[in-house]
C-alpha positions as CSV (number, residue, x, y, z in Angstrom):
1,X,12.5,-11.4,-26.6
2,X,14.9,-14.3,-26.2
3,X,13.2,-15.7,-23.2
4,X,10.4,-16.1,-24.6
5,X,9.9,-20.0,-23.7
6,X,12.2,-20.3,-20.8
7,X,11.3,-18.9,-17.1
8,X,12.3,-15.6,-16.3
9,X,14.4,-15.0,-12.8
10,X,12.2,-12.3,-12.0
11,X,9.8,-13.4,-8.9
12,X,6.5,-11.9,-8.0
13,X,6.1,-10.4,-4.6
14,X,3.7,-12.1,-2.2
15,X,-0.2,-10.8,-1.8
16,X,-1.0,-8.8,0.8
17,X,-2.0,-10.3,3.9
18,X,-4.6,-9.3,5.2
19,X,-3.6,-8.0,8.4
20,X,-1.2,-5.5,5.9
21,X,-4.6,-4.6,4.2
22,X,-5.9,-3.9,7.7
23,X,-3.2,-1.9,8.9
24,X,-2.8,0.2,5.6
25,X,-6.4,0.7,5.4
26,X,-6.7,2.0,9.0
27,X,-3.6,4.1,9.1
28,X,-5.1,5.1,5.3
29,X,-8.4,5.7,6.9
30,X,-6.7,8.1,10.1
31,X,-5.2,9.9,7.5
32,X,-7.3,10.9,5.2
33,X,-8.9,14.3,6.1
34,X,-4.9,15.5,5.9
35,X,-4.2,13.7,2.8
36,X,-7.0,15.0,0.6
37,X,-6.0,18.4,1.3
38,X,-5.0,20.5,-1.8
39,X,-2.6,23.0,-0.1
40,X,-0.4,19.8,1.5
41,X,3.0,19.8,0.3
42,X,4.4,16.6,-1.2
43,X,7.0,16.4,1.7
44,X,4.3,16.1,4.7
45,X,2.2,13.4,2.4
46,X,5.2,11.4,1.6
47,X,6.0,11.6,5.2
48,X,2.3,10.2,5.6
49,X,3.0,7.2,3.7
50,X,6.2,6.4,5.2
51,X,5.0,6.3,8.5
52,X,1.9,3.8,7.0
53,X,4.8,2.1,5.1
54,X,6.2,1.6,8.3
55,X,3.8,0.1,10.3
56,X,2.7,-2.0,7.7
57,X,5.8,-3.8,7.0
58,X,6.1,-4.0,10.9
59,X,3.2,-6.5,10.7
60,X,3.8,-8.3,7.4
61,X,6.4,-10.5,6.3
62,X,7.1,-8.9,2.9
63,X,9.2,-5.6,2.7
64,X,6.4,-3.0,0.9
65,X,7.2,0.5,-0.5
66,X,4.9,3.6,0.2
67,X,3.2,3.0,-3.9
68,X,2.5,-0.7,-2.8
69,X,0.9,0.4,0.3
70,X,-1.0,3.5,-1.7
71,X,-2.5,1.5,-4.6
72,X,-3.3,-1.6,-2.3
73,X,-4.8,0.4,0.4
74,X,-7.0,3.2,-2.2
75,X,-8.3,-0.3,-3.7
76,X,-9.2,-2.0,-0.6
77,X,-11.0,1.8,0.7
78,X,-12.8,1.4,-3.1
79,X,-14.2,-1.8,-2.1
80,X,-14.8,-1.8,1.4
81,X,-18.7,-0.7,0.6
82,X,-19.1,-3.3,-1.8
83,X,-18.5,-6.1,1.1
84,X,-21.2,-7.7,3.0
């Protein structure tokens, strides 16, 4: 609490672009029969979201981790019917 008026060093990450929405939200979308199964171990869905972390990071410019790319894609899939 003894920062309280002075700038922290912590820095935000960036916002999604949206080509990284795209991306996550398509490789999301490929995946999501195998994903919402309840007999999948945690090792093949992990796996899952590697290889989404993977290609998303291949298109943006920010380094994401697989819980970026999860809550950020599962939030874009929520809202996609909502969009004109």
């Amino acid at each position: 609490m003894e920062n309280l008026g002075e700038q922290s060093d912590r820095k935000r990450r960036m916002k999604f672009e949206a080509i990284e929405l795209k991306v996550s939200v398509e490789e999301a979308n490929k995946h999501t029969a195998e994903l919402q199964q309840g007999n999948l171990n945690i090792t093949r869905r992990n796996a899952i979201w590697e290889a989404i972390c993977e290609k998303v990071n291949a298109v943006g410019k920010t380094t994401r981790t697989k819980d970026e790319i999860k809550a950020a894609s599962s939030i874009e899939r929520a809202l996609a019917p909502l969009r004109p």
